[in-house]
N, C-alpha and C positions, 0 to 999 in steps of 0.2 A: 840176118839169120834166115834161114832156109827151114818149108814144110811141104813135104812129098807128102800126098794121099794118094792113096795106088784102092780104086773098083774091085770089090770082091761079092760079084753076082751071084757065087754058089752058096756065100753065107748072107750076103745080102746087108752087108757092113763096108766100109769105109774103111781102111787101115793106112797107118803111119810108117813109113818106112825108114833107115836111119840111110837114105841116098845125101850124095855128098858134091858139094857142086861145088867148083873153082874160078874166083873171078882174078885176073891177071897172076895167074899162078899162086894164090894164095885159095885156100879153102876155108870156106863161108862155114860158122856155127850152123848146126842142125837143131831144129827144135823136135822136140820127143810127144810124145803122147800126152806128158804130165807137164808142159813148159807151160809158162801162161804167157801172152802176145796180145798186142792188139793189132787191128785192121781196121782205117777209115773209122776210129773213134768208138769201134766196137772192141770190147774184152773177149777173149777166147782162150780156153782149156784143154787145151790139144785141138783137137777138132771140133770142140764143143763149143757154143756161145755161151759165155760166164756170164753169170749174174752180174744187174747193175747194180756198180758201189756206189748207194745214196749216200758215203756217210761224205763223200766228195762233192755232191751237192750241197748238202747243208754246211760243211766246212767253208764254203766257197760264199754262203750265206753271212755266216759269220765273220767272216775277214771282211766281208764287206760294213758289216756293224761297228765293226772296229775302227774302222778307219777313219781319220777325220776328215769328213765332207759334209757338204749341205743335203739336205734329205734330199731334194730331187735328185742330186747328180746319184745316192743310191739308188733312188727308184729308176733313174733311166739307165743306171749299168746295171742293175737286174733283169727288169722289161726287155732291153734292146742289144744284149752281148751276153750273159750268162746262161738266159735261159733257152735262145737258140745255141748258144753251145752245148747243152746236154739233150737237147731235142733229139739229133738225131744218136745218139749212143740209145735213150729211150727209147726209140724206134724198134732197132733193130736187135738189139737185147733181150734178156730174157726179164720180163717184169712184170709182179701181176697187180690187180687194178689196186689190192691196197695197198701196195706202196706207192703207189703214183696217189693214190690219196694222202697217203702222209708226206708225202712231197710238195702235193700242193696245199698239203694245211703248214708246212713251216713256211713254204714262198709268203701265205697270207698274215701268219703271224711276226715274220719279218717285216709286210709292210706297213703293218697298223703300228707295229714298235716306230719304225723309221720316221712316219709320218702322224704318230699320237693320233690317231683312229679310234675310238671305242671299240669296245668288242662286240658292239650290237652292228657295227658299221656291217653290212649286207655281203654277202660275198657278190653277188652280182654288180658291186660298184665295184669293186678290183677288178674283175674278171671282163666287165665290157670294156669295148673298143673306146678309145678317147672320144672319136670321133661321135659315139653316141654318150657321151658326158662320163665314160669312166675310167679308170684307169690305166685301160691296157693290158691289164699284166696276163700271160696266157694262163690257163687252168690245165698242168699234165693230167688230168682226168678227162679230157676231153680231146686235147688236141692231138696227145698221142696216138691215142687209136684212130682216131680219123687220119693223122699224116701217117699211120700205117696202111690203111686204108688208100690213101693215093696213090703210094709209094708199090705196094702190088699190083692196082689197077694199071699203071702205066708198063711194067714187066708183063701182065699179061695182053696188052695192046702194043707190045716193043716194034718197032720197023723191022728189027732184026730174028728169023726162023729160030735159029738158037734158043735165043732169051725165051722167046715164047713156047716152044718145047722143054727149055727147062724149067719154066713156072709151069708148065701141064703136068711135068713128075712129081715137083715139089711145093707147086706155091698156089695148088688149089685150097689146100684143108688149111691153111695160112690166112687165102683171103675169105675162107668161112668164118675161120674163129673169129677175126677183126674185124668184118661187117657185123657178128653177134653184139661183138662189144661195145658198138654205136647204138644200137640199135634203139636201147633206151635215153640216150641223149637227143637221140631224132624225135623221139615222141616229148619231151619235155620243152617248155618256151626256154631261148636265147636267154643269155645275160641279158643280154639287151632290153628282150621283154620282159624278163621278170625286172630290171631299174625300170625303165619305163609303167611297167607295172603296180609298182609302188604310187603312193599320196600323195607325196611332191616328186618325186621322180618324174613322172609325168610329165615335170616339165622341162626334162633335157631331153624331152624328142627332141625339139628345136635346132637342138646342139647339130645336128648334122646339116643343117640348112644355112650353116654361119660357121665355119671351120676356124673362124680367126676367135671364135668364143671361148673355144678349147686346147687352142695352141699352144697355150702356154703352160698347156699339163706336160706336155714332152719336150720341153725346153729343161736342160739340164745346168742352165746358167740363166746370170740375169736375173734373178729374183731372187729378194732376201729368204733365205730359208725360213722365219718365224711366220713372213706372210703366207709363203706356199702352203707352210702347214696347217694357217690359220682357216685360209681361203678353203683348202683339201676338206678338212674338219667341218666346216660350215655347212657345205654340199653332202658329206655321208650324214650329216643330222637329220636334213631335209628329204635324205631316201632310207628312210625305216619303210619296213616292209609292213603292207595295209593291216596283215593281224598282227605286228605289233604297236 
């Protein structure tokens, strides 16, 4: 399918045109103003960027519940293949911060079901890197706006005149709003630091000084599912957080 946008400087609008283009003599569908399309994993409304359909994430949550596997293999096809799949449609979509917080309270609710977690288990033990003793799993409240934040930095630093003239028309008030929206995650400590932060947390600083202590969090085979989750379990008891 085929989308003409034709410059209209006098109204200072975009417009849709119904132009018709033919590949080996046959003529390509035109999409309209009101078609809806995607591009590179992005939703679009004519010329408009659609909203992101979470209810596709969370469905995607769910079949994964369903299905009969050992709790790691879920946690590692969530962690390592799901959730950079809706990364970058989160990106560049239209999404504001509380849904990407109800997005990442079901990813967290999904893993404490998977893996029989309490409900006191810390979000900072999901959210750190394995490598500093926790989970892995990313937080869209956080990574999103920052990989939006990359993702225009690098447009406006392009090798290429273009690109960087066209983030000078369009992609300054872009990379304002997305630096606003870190802003308070920069003032606040890491996952990391607040696990480490915690009473027995504390003591998977270590964890990064011994990679083979925690390897077997990302191993999605090889270990009986009742130990992983026994083992998983053990470790969020030992990081409750110091007030509680």
């Amino acid at each position: 399918a085929t989308l003409t946008f034709v410059p209209s400087g006098r109204d200072r609008k975009v417009k849709t045109v119904d132009e018709i283009y033919f590949l080996c003599g046959v003529d390509l569908p035109t999409l309209d103003v009101a078609s809806l399309w995607r591009y590179l994993g992005v939703g679009f409304a004519g010329s408009r960027i659609d909203a992101f359909d979470s209810a596709a994430y969370v469905a995607a949550l769910n079949r994964i519940s369903t299905e009969p596997m050992k709790a790691q293999m879920r946690l590692s096809i969530a962690r390592d293949y799901l959730i950079p799949k809706f990364v970058h449609g989160l990106t560049f979509s239209v999404v504001s911060v509380r849904k990407l917080r109800s997005l990442a309270h079901e990813t967290r609710r999904a893993v404490r079901r998977w893996l029989d977690l309490p409900t006191s288990c810390p979000n900072a033990y999901i959210h750190s890197p394995t490598s500093a003793g926790g989970l892995g799993v990313p937080d869209f409240v956080q990574f999103v706006p920052r990989n939006r934040v990359n993702r225009l930095v690098r447009l406006e630093n392009s090798s290429f005149a273009a690109v960087r003239e066209a983030f000078r028309l369009h992609g300054r008030t872009a990379l304002a709003s997305a630096r606003r929206s870190t802003e308070g995650h920069r003032l606040k400590p890491s996952y990391a630091q607040q696990l480490h932060a915690s009473v027995d947390g504390s003591e998977l600083k270590s964890c990064s000084d011994e990679s083979a202590s925690v390897a077997w969090m990302r191993r999605p085979d090889g270990i009986p599912s009742s130990d992983f989750k026994t083992t998983l379990g053990f470790v969020s008891m030992c990081c409750r957080l110091a007030s509680g």
